[in-house]
N, C-alpha and C positions, 0 to 999 in steps of 0.2 A: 688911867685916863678917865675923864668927864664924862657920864653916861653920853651919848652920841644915837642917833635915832638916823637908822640904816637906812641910805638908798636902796630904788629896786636895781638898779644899775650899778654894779661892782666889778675893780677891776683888781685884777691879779698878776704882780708879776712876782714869776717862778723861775727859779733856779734849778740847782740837781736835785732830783731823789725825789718819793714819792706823796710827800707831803702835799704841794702843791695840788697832787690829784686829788685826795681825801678833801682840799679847802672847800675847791671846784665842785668835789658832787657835793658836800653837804652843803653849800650856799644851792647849788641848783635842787635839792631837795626842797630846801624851807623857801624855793620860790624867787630867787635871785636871777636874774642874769650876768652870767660872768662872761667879763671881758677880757682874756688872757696876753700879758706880751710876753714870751719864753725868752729868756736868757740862754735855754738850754736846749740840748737837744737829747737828754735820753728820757726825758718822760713828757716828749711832744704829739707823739702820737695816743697816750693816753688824754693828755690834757683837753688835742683834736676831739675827740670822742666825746667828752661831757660839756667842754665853752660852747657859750654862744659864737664868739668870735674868739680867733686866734693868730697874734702877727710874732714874726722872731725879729730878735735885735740880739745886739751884741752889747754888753754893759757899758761900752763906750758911749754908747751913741744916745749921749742926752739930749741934745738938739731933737733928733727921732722922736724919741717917744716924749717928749713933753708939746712935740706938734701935734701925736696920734689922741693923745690923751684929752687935747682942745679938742679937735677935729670932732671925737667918740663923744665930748661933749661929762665925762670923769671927772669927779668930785670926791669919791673915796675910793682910795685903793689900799691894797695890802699885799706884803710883799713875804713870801714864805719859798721855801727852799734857797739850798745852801747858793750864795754866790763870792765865792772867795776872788782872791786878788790875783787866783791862777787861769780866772775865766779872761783879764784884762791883759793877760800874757799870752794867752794860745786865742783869743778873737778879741785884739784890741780896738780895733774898729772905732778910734779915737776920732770924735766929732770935734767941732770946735771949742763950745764950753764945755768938754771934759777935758780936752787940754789944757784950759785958763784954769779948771779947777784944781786940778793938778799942779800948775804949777806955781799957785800962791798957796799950796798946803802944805804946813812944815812939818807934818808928819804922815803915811799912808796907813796909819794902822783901821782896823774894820769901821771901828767906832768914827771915827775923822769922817771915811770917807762915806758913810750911809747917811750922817746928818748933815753933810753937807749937800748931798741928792736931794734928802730931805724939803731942806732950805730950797731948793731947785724950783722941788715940785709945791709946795706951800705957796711959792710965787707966783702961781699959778691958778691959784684956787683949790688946791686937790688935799684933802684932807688924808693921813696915812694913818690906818688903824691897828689897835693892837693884833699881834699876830694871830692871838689864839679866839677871838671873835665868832668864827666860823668853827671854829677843833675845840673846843672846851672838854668832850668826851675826852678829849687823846692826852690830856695831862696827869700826869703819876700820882697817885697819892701815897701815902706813908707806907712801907710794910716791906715785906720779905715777899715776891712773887714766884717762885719757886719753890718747887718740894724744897730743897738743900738751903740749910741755913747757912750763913759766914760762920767759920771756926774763928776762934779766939784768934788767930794768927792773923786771920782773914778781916779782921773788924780793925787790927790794928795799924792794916795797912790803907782800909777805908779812911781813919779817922786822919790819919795824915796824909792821906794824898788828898782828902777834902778840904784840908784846910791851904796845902797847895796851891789846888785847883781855883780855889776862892782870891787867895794872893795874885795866881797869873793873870786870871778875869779880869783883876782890878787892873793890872797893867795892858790890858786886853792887849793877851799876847794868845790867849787860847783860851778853851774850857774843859778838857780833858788834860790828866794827868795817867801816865801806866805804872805801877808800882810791885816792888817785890820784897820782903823780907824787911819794909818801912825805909827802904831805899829807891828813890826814884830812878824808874828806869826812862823815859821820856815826859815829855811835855809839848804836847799841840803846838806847832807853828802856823803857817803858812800853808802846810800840805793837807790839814784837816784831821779828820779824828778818825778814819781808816786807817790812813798812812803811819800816824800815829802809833797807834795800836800795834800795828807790824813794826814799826819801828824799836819800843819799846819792850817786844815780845821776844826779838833778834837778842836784844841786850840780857834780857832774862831767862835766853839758851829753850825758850817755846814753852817754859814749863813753870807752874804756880804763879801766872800774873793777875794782877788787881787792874783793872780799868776806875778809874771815876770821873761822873762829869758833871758839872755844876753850872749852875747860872753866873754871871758876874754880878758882884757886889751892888754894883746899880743897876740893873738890866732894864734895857729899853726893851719893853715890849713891842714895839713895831719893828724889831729887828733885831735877828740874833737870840731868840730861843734854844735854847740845846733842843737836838733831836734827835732819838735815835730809833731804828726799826729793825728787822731781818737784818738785815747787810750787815749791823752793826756786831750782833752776836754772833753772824756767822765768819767774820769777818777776826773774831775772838778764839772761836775754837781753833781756826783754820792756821794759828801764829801762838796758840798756846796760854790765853787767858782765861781763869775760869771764874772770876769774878767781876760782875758787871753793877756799881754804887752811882745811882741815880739822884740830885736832888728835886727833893719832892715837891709837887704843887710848883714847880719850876720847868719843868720838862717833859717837852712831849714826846707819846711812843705812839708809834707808827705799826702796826701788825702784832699789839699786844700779845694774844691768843698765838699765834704762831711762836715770835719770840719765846712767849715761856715755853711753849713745847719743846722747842730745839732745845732750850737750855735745859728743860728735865729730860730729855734722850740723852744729854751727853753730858750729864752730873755738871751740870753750873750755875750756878745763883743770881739771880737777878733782885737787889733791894733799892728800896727807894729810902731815902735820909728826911 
């Protein structure tokens, strides 16, 4: 993206997990005010706690927030935490022009349906910027972050599930792949990269699995950054994974410090690519 010279007035809207809070305080640090719309509801009461303002909607409702957005008088916003196609099923909350949008799209995959919101909000005046603007700290760089290195077994089940993972990206069908013995045992759909993880950990009987996640081949930075924090490695020992392959300068981590300690308590490796 085009250097871009920041509003004092920033808006954010947030999905699951706890990204969206780290956006929030570091814009309210370096003096922003943030104006939040939640998609979601388990990191609303944090979000409450550091926005200036704070309203909920349901991902449906694009009519909503492109009046609140006028209304607030928002020119840039940025959109961080996870919002899958499972929030559009359990609080459909379908406005008008997200049904017209819906129903001239000939496909629902992530990518379709974020720049065609996109497109939405563009028409409107509202510039959407890259995700990591505000989080620059939270992006991985090259190396091995744990005591425990990958074994020779373990690198070769990286090397192939990364190149995978880069394959499925481009089809943006996901960004995680789970791997065992350089046989795939899952691949990200719809359900995300927990579910994921258990599901592919199930197939590899809880024991010696590889995780990896990667950006997609083109990645829009204003949407759709790989993320992972806590949840993510804890969510690893807890289904039998003990190798966790990040690419680098691609992805952000959420609770660095913490994560790598869980994973040196319970001999797991965490490398970035």
């Amino acid at each position: 993206m085009e250097s871009i010279v920041l509003n004092h007035k920033q808006c954010l809207i947030a999905g699951d997990g706890y990204l969206p809070v780290e956006m929030a305080k570091s814009a309210k640090k370096n003096g922003f005010e943030v104006i939040c719309i939640s998609l979601s509801s388990d990191n609303y009461k944090e979000l409450k706690k550091t926005c200036d303002k704070i309203v909920s909607y349901g991902p449906g409702q694009v009519d909503s927030i492109k009046q609140f957005l006028i209304n607030e008088q928002i020119t840039q916003l940025t959109f961080l935490g996870k919002v899958s196609k499972t929030m559009l099923i359990k609080r459909p909350r379908l406005e008008k022009t997200a049904i017209a949008l819906l129903k001239e799209m000939k496909k629902l995959n992530d990518d379709a349906i974020m720049l065609k919101i996109i497109e939405q909000l563009e028409a409107i005046g509202v510039t959407i910027l890259d995700q990591t603007i505000f989080i620059k700290n939270l992006m991985i760089q090259k190396g091995v972050l744990t005591e425990l290195n990958p074994s020779d077994d373990q690198n070769k089940d990286i090397e192939y599930g990364f190149k995978i993972a880069k394959q499925m990206g481009g089809l943006d069908i996901g960004q995680s792949v789970v791997m065992k013995d350089r046989m795939i045992m899952a691949i990200e759909a719809i359900e995300g990269t927990d579910r994921c993880i258990k599901r592919g950990c199930k197939l590899a009987r809880r024991k010696n699995a590889v995780v990896v996640k990667v950006s997609k081949p083109a990645q829009d930075k204003r949407f759709d950054i790989p993320a992972v924090g806590l949840r993510t490695i804890k969510t690893m020992k807890k289904y039998g994974a003990d190798v966790l392959a990040l690419e680098s300068g691609e992805t952000i981590i959420v609770d660095r410090d913490k994560m790598v300690d869980f994973a040196n308590r319970h001999k797991m490796v965490i490398v970035a690519l």
